[in-house]
C-alpha positions as CSV (number, residue, x, y, z in Angstrom):
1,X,-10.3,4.2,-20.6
2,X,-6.9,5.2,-18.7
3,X,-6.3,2.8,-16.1
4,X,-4.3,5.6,-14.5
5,X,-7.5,8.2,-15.3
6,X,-9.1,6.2,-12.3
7,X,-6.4,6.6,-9.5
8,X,-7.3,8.5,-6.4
9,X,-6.4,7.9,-3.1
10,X,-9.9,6.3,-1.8
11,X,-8.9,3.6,-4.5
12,X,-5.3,3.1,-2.5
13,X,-7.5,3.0,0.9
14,X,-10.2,0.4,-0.8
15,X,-6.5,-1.4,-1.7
16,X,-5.7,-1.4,1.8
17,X,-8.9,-2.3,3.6
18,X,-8.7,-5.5,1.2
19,X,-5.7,-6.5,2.0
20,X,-3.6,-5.2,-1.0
21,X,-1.0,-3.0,0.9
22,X,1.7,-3.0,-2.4
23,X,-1.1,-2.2,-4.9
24,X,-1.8,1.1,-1.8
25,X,1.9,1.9,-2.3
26,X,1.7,1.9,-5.9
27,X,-1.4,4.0,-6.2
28,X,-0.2,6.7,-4.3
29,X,3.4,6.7,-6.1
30,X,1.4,6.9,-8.9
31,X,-0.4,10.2,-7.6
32,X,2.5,11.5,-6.0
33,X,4.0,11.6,-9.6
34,X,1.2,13.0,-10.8
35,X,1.5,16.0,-7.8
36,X,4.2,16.1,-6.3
37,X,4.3,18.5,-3.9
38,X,1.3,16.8,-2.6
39,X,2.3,16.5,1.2
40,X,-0.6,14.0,1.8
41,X,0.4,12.0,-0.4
42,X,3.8,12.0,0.6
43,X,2.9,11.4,4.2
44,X,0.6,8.4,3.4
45,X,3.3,6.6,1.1
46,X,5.9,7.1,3.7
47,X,3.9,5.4,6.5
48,X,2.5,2.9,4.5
49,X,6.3,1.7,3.3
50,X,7.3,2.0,7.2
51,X,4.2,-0.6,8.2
52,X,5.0,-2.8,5.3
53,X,8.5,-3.2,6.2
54,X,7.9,-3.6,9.4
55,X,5.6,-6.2,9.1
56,X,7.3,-8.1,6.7
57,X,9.8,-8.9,9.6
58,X,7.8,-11.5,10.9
59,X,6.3,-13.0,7.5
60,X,8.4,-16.4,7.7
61,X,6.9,-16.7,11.1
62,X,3.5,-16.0,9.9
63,X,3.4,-18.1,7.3
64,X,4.6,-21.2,9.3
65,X,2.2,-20.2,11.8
66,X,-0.7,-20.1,9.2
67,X,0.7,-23.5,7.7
68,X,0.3,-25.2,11.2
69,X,-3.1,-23.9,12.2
70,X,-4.6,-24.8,8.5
């Protein structure tokens, strides 16, 4: 089977709720190509590229953070 037969955007959500926000990104540029004048699409990809650079801001701190408490 087409790996890319499978892509939807619940599968970018079920990436995100596990804690995979780059495979999110990747699944929905991968349906945005496939539609893209999908506005949803567009929206979702946009906001989830905003979060992930914003959070990745303060990765050095949370991974010295996470290397003291553990």
């Amino acid at each position: 089977m087409n790996k890319d037969a499978v892509l939807s955007a619940t599968l970018a959500e079920i990436y995100l709720e596990q804690g995979y926000p780059e495979k999110a990104i990747e699944t929905y540029a991968k349906l945005l190509e496939r539609e893209p004048g999908n506005q949803t699409y567009k929206k979702r990809l946009a906001s989830l590229k905003r979060d992930i650079k914003g959070k990745s801001r303060f990765s050095p701190f949370r991974r010295a953070l996470k290397h003291k408490l553990w």
